[in-house]
N, CA, C and O atoms as a Tripos MOL2 file, in Angstrom:
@<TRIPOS>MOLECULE
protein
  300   299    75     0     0
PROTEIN
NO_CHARGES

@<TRIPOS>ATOM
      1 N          76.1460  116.7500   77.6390 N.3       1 UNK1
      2 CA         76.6490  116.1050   76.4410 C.3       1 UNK1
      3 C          75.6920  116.4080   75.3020 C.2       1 UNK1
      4 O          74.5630  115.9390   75.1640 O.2       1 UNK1
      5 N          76.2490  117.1680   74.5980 N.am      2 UNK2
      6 CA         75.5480  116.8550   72.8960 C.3       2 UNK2
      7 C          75.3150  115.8140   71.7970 C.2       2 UNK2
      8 O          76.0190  115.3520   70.9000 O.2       2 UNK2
      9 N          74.5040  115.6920   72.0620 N.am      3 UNK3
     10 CA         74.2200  114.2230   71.1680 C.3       3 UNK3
     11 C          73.6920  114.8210   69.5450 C.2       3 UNK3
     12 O          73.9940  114.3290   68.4580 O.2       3 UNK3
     13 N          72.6940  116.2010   69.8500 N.am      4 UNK4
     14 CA         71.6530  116.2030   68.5220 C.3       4 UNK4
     15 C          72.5640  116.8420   67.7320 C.2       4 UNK4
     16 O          72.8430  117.9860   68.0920 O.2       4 UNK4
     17 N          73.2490  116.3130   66.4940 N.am      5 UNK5
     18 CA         73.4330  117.1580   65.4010 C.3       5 UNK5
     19 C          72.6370  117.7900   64.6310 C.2       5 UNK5
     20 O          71.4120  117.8880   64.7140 O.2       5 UNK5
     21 N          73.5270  118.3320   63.6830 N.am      6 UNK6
     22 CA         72.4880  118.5860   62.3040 C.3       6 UNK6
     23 C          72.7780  118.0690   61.4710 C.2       6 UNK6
     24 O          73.7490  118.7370   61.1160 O.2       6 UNK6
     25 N          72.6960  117.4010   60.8780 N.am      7 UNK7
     26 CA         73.6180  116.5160   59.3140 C.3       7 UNK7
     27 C          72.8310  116.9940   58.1470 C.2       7 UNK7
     28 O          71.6250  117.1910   57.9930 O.2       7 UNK7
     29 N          74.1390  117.1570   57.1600 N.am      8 UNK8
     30 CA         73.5470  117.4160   56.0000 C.3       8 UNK8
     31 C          72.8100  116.1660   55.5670 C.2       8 UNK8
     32 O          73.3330  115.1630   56.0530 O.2       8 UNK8
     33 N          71.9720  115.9640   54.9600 N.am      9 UNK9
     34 CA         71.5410  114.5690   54.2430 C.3       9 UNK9
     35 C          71.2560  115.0430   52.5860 C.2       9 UNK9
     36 O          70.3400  114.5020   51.9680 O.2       9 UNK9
     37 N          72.0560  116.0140   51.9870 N.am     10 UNK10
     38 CA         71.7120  116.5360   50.9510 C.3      10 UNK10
     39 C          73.1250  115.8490   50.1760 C.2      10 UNK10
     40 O          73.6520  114.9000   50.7560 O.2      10 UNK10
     41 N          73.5800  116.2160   49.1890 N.am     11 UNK11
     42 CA         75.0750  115.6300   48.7570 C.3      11 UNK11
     43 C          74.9520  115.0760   47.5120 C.2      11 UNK11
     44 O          74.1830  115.4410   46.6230 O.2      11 UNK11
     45 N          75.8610  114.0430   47.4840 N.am     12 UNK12
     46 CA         76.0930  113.1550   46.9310 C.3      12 UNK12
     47 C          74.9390  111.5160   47.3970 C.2      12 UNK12
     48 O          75.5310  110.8130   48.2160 O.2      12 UNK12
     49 N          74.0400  111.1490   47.1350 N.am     13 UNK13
     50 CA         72.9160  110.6910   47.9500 C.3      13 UNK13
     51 C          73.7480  109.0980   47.1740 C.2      13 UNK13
     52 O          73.9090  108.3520   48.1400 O.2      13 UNK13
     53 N          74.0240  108.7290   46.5140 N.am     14 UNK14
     54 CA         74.2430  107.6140   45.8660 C.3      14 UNK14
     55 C          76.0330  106.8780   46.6210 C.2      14 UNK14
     56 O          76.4170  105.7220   46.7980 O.2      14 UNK14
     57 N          76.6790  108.2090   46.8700 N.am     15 UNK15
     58 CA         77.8430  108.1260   47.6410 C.3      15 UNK15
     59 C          77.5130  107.9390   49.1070 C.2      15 UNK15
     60 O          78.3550  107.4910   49.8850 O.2      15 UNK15
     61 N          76.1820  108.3090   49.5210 N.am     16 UNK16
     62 CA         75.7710  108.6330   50.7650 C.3      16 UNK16
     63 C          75.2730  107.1350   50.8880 C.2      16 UNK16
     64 O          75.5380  106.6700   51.9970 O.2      16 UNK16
     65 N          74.5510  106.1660   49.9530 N.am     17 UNK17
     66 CA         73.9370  105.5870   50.0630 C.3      17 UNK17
     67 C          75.3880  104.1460   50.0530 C.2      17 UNK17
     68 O          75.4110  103.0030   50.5080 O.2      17 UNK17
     69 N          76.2400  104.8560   49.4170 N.am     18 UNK18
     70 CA         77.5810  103.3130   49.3480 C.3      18 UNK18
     71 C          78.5710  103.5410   50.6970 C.2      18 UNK18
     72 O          79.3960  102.6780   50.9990 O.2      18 UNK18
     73 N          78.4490  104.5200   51.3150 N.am     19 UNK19
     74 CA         78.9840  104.2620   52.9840 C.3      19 UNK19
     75 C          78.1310  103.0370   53.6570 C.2      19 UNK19
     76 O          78.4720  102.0340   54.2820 O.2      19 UNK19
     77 N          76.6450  103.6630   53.1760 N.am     20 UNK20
     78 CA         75.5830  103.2990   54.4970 C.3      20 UNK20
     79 C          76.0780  101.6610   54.4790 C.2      20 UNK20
     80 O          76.0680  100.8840   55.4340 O.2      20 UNK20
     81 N          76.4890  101.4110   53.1520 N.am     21 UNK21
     82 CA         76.1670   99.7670   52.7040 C.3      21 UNK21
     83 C          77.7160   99.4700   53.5280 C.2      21 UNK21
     84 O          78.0860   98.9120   54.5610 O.2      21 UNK21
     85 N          78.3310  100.2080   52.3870 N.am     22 UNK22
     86 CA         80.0070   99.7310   53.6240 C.3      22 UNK22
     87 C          80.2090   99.2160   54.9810 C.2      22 UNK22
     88 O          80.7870   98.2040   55.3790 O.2      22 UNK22
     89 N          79.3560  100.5170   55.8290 N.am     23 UNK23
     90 CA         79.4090  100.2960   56.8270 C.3      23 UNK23
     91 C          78.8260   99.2750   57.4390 C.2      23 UNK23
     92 O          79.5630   98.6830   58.2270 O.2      23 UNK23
     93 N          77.4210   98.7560   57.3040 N.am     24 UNK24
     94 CA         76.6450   97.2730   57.3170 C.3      24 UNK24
     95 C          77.1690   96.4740   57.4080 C.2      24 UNK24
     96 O          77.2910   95.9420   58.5120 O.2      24 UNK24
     97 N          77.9690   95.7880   55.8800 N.am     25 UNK25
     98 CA         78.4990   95.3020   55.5820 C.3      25 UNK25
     99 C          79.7310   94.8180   56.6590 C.2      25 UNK25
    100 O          79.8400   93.6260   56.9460 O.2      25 UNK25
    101 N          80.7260   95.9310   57.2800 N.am     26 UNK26
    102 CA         81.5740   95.6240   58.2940 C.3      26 UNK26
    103 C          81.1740   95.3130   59.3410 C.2      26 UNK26
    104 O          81.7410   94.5170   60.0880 O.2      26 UNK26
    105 N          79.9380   95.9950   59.6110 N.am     27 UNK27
    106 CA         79.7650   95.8190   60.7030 C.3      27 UNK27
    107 C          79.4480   93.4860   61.1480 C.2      27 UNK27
    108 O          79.8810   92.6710   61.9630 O.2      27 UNK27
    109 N          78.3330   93.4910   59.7920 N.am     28 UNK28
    110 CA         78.4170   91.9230   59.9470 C.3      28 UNK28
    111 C          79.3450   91.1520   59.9430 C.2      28 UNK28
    112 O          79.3380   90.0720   60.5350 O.2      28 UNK28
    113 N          80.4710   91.6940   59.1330 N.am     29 UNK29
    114 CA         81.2090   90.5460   58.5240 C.3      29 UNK29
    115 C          82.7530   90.8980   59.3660 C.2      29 UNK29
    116 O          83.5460   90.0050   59.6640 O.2      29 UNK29
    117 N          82.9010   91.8500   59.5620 N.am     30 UNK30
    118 CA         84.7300   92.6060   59.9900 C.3      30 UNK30
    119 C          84.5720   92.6390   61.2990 C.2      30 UNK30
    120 O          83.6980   93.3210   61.8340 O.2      30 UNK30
    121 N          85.7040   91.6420   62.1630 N.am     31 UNK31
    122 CA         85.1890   91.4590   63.1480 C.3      31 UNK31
    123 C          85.6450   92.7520   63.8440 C.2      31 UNK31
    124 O          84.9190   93.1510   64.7550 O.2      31 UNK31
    125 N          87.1290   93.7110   63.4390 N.am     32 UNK32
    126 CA         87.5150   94.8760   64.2680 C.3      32 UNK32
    127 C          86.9780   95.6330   64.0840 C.2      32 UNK32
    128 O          87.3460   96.6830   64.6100 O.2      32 UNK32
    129 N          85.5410   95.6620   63.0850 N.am     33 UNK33
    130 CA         84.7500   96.6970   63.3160 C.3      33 UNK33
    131 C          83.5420   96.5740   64.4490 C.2      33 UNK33
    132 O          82.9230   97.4270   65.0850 O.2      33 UNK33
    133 N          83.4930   95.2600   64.4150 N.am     34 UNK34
    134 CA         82.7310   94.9810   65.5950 C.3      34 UNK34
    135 C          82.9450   95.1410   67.0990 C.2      34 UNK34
    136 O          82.2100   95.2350   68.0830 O.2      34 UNK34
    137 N          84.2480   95.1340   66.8680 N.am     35 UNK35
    138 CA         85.1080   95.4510   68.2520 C.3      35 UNK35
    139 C          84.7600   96.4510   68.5810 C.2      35 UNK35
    140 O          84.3320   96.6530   69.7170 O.2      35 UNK35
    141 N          84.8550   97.3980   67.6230 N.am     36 UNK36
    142 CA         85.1770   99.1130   67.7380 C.3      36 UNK36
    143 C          83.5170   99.4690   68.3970 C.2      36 UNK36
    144 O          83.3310  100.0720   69.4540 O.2      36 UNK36
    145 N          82.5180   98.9830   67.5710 N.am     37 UNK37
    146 CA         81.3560   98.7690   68.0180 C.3      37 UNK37
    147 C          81.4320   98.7720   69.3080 C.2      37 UNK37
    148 O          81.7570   99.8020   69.8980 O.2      37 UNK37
    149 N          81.0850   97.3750   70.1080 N.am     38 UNK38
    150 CA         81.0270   97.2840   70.8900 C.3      38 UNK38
    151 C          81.8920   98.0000   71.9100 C.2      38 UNK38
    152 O          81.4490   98.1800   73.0440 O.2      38 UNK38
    153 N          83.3330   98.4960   71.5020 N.am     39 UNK39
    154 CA         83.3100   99.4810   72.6610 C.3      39 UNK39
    155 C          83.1930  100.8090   72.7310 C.2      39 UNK39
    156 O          83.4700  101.5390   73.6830 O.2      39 UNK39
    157 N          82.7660  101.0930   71.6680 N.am     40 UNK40
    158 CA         82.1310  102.3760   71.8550 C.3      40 UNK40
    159 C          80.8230  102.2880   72.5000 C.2      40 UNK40
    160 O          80.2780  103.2790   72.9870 O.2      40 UNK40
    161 N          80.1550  100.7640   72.5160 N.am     41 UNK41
    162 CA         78.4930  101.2090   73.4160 C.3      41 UNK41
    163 C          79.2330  101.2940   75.2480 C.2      41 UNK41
    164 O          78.7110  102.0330   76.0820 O.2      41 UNK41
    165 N          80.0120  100.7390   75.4590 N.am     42 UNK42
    166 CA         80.3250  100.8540   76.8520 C.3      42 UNK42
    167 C          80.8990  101.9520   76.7620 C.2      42 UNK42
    168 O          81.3450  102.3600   77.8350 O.2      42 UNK42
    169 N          81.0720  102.6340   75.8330 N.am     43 UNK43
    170 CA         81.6410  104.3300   75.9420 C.3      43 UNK43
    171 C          80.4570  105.0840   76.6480 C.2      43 UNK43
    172 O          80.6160  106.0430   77.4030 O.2      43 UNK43
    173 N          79.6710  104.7220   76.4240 N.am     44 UNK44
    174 CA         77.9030  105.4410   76.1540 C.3      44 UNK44
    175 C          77.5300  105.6180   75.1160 C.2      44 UNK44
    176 O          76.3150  105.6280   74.9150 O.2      44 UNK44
    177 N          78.2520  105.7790   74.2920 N.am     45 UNK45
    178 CA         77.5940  105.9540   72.6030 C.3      45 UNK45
    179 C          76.5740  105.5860   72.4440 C.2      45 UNK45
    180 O          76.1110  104.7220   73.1880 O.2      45 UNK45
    181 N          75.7740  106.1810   71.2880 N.am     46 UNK46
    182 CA         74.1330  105.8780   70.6070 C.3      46 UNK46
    183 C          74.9680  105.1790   69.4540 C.2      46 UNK46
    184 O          76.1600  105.3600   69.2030 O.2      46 UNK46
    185 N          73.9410  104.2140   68.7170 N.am     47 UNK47
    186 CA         74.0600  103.2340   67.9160 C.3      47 UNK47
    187 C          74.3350  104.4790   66.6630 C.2      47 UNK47
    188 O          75.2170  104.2410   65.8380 O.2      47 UNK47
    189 N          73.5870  105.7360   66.5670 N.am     48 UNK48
    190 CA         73.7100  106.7470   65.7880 C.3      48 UNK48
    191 C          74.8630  107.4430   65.9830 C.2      48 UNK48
    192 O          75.2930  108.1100   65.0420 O.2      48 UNK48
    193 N          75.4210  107.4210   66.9690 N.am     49 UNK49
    194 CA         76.9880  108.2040   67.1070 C.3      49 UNK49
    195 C          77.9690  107.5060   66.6380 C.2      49 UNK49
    196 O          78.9100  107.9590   65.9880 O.2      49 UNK49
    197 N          77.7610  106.1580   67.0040 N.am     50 UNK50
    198 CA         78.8990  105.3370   65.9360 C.3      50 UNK50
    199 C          78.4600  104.5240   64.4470 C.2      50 UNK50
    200 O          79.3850  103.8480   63.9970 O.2      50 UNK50
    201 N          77.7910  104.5130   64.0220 N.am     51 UNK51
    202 CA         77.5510  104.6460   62.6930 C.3      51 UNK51
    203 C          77.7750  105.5640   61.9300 C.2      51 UNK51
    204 O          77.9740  105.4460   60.7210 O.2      51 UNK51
    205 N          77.7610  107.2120   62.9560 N.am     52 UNK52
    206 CA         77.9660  108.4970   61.9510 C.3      52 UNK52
    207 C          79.7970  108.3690   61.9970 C.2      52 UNK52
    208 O          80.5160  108.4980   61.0060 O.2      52 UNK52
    209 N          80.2750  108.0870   63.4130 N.am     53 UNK53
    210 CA         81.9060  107.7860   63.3520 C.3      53 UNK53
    211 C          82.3720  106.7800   62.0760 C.2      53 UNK53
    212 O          82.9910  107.2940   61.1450 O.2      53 UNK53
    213 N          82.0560  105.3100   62.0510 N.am     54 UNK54
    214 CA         81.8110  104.4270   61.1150 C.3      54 UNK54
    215 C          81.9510  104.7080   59.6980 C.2      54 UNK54
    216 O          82.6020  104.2270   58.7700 O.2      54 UNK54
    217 N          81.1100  105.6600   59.8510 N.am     55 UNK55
    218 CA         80.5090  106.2900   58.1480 C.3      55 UNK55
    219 C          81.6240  107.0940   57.4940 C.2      55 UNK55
    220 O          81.8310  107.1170   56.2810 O.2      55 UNK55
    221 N          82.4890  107.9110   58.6420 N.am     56 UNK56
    222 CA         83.1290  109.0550   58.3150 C.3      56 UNK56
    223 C          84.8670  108.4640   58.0000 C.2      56 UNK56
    224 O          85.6150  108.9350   57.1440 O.2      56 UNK56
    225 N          85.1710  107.4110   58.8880 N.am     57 UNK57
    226 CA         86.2120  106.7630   58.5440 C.3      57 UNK57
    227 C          86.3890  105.9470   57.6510 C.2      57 UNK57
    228 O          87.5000  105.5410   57.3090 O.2      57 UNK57
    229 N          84.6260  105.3790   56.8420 N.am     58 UNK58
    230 CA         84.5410  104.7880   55.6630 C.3      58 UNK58
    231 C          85.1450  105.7360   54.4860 C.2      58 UNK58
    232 O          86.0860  105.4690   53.7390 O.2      58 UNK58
    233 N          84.2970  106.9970   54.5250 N.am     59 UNK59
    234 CA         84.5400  107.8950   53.6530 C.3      59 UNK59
    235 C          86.0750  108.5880   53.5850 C.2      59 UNK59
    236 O          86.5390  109.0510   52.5420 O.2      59 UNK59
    237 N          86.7170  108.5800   54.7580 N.am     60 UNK60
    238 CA         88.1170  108.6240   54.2040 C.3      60 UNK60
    239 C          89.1240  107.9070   53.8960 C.2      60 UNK60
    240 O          90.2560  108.3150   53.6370 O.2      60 UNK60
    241 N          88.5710  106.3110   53.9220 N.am     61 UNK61
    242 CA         89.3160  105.4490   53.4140 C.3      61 UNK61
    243 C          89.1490  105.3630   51.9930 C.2      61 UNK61
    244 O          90.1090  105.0240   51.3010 O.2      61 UNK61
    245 N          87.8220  105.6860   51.3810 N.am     62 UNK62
    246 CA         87.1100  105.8760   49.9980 C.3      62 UNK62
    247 C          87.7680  106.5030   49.1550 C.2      62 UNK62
    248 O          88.0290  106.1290   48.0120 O.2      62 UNK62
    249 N          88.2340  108.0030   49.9320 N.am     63 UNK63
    250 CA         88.8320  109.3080   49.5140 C.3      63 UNK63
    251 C          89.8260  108.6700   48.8650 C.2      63 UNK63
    252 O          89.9170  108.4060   47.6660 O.2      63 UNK63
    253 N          90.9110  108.3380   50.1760 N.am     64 UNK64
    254 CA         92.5330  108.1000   50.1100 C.3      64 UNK64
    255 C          92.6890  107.3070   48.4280 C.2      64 UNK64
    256 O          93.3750  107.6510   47.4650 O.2      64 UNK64
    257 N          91.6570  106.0390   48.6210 N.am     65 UNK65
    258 CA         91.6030  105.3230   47.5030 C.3      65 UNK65
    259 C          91.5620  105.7770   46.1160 C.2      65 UNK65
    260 O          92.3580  105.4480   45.2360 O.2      65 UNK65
    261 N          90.4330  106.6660   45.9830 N.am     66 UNK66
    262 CA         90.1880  107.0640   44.6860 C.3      66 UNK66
    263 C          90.9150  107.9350   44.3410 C.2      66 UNK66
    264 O          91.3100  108.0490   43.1800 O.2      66 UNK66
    265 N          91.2710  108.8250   45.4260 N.am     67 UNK67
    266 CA         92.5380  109.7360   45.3530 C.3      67 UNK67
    267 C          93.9440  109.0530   44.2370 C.2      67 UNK67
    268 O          94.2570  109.2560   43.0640 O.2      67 UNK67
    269 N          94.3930  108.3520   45.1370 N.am     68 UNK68
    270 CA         95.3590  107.4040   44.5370 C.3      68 UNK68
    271 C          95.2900  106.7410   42.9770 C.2      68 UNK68
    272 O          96.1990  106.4360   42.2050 O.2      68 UNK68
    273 N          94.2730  106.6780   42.8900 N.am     69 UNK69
    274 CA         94.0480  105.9500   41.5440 C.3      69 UNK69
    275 C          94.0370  107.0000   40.8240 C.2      69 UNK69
    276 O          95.0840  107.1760   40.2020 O.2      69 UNK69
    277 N          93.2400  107.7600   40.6800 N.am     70 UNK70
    278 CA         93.2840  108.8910   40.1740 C.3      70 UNK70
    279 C          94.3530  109.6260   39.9630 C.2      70 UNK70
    280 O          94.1870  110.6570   39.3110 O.2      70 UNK70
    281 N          95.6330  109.3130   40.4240 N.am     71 UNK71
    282 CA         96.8150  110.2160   40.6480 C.3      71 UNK71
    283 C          97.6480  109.6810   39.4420 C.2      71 UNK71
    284 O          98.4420  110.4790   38.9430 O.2      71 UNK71
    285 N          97.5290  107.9460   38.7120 N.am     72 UNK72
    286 CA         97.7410  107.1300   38.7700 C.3      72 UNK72
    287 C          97.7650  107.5290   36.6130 C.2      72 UNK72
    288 O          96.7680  107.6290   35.8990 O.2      72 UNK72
    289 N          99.0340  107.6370   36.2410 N.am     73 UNK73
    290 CA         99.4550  108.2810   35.1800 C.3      73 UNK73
    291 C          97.5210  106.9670   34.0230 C.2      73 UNK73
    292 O          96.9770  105.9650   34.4870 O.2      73 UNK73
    293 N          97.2570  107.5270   32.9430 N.am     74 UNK74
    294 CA         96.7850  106.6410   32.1830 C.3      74 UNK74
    295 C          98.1990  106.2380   31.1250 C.2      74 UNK74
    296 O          99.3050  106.7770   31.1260 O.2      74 UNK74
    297 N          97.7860  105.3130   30.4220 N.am     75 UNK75
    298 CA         98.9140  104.6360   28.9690 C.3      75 UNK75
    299 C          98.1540  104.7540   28.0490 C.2      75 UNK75
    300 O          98.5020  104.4230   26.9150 O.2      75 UNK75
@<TRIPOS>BOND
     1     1     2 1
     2     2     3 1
     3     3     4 2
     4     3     5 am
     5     5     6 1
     6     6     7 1
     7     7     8 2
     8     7     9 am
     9     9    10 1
    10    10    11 1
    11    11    12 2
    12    11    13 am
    13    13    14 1
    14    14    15 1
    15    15    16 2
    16    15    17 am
    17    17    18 1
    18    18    19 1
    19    19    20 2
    20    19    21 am
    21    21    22 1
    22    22    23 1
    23    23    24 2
    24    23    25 am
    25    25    26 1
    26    26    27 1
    27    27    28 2
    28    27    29 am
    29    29    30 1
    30    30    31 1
    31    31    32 2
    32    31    33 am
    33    33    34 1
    34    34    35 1
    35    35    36 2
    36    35    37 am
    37    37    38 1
    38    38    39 1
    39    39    40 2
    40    39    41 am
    41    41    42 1
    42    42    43 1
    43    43    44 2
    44    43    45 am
    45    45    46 1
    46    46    47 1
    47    47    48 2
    48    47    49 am
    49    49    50 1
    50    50    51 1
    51    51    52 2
    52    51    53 am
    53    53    54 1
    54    54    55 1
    55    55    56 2
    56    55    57 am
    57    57    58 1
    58    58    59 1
    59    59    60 2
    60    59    61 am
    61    61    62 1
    62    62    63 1
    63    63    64 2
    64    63    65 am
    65    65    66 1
    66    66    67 1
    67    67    68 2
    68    67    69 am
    69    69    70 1
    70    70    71 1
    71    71    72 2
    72    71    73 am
    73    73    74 1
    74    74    75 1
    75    75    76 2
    76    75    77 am
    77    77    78 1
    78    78    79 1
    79    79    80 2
    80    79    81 am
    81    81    82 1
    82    82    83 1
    83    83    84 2
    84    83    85 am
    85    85    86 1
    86    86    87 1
    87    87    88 2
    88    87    89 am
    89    89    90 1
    90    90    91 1
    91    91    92 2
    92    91    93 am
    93    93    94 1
    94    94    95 1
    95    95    96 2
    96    95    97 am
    97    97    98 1
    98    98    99 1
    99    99   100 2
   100    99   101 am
   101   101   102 1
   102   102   103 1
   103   103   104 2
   104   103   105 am
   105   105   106 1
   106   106   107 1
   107   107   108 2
   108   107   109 am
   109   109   110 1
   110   110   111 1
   111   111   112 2
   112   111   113 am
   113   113   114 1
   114   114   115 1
   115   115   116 2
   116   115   117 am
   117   117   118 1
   118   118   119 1
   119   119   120 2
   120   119   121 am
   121   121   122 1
   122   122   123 1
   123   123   124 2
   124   123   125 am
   125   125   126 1
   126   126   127 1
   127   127   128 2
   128   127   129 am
   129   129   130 1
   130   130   131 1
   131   131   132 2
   132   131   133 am
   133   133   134 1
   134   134   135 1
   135   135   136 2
   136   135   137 am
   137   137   138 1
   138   138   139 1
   139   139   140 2
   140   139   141 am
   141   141   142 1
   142   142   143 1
   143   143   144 2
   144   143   145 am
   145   145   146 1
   146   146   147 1
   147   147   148 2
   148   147   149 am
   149   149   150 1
   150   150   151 1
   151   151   152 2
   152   151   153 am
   153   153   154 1
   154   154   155 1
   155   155   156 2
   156   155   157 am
   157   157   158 1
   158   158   159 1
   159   159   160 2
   160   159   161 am
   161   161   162 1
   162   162   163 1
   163   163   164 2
   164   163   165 am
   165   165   166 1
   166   166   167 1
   167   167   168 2
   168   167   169 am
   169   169   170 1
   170   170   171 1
   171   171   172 2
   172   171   173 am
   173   173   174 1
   174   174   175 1
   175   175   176 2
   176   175   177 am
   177   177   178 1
   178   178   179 1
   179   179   180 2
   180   179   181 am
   181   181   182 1
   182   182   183 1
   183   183   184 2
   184   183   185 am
   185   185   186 1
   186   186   187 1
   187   187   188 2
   188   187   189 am
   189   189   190 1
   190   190   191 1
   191   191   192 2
   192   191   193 am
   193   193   194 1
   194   194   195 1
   195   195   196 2
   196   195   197 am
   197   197   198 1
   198   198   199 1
   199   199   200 2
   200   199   201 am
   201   201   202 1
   202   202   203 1
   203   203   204 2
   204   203   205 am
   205   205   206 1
   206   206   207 1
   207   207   208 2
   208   207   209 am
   209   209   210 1
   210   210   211 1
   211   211   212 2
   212   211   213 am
   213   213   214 1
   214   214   215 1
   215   215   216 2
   216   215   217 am
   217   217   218 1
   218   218   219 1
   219   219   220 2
   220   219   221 am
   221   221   222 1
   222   222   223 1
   223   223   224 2
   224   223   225 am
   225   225   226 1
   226   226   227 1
   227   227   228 2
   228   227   229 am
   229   229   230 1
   230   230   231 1
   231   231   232 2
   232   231   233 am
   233   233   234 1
   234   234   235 1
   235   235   236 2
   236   235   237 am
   237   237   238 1
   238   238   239 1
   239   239   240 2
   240   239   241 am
   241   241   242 1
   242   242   243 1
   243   243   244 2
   244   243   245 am
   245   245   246 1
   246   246   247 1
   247   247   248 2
   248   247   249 am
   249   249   250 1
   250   250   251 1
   251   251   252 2
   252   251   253 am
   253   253   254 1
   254   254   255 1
   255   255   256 2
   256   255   257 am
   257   257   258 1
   258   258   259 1
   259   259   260 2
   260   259   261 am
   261   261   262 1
   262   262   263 1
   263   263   264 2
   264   263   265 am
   265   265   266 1
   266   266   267 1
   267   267   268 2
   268   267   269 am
   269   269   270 1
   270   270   271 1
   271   271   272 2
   272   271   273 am
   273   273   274 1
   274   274   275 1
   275   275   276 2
   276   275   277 am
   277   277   278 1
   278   278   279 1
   279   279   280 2
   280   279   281 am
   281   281   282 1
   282   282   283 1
   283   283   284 2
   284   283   285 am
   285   285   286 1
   286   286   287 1
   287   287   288 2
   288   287   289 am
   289   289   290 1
   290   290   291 1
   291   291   292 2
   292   291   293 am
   293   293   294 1
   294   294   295 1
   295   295   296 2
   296   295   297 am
   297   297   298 1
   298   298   299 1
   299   299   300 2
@<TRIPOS>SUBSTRUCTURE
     1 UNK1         2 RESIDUE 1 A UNK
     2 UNK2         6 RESIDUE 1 A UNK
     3 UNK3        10 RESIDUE 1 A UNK
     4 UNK4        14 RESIDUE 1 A UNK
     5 UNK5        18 RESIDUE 1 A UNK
     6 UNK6        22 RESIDUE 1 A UNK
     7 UNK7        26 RESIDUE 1 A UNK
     8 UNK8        30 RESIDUE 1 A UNK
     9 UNK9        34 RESIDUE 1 A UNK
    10 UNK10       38 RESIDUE 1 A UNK
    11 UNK11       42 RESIDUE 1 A UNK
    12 UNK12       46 RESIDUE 1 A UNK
    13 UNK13       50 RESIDUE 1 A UNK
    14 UNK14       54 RESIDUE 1 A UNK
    15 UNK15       58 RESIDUE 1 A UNK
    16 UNK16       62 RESIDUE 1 A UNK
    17 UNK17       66 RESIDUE 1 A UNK
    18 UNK18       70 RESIDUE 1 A UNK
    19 UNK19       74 RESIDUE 1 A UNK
    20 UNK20       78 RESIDUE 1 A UNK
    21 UNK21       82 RESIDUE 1 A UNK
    22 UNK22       86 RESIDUE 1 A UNK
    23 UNK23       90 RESIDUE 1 A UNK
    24 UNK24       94 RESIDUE 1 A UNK
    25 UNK25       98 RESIDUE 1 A UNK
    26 UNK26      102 RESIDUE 1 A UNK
    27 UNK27      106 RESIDUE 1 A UNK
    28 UNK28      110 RESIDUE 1 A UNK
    29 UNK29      114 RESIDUE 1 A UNK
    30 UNK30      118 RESIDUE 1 A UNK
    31 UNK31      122 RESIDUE 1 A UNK
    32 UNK32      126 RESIDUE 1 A UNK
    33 UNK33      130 RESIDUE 1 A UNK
    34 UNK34      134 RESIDUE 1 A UNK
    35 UNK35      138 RESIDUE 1 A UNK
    36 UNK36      142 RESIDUE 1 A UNK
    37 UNK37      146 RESIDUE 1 A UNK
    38 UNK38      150 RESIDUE 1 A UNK
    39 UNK39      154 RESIDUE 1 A UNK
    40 UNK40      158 RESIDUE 1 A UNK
    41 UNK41      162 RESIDUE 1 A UNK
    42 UNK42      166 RESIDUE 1 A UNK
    43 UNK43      170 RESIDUE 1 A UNK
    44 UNK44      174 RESIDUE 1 A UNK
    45 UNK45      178 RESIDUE 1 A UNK
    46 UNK46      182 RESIDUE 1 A UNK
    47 UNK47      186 RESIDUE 1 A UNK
    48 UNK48      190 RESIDUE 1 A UNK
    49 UNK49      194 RESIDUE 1 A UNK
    50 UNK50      198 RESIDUE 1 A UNK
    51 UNK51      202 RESIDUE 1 A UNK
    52 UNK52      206 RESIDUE 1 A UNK
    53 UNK53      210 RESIDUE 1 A UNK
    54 UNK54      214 RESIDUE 1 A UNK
    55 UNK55      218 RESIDUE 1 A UNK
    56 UNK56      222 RESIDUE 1 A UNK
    57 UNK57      226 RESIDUE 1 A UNK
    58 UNK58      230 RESIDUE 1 A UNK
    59 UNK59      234 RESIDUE 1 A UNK
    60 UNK60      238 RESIDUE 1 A UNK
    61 UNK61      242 RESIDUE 1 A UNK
    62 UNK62      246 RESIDUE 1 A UNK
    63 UNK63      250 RESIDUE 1 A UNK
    64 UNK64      254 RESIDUE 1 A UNK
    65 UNK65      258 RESIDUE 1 A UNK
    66 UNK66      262 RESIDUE 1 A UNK
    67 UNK67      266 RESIDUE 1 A UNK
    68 UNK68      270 RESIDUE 1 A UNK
    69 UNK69      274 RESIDUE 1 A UNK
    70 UNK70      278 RESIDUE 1 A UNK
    71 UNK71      282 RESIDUE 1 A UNK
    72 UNK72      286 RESIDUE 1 A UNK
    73 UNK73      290 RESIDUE 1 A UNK
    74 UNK74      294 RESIDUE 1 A UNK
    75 UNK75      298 RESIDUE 1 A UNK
């Protein structure tokens, strides 16, 4: 099993830095993220494999969003 990635950590660091919080954030407060949590550790997962999962489904919920608005005629 491969665990070691390589991750960029270069980017958008301020976008990088409003997942990290997102994700926190659910993790304390949202309990089906906690779910998801916890069964991904009886998966075997590293606390780092699902935070990077976490992170990535944050960021395309982010997308979809701003996407949308953005699509979104001005007056």
């Amino acid at each position: 099993m491969d665990t070691g990635r390589r991750l960029n950590h270069g980017g958008d660091r301020q976008a990088n830095a409003a997942l990290h919080r997102i994700v926190f954030t659910r993790l304390r407060h949202d309990p089906r993220t906690r779910e998801y949590y916890e069964r991904r550790t009886q998966e075997g997962k590293t606390r780092r494999e699902i935070i990077r999962c976490l992170r990535r489904y944050a960021a395309r919920e982010v997308f979809n969003l701003v996407r949308t608005v953005s699509s979104v005629p001005l007056l």
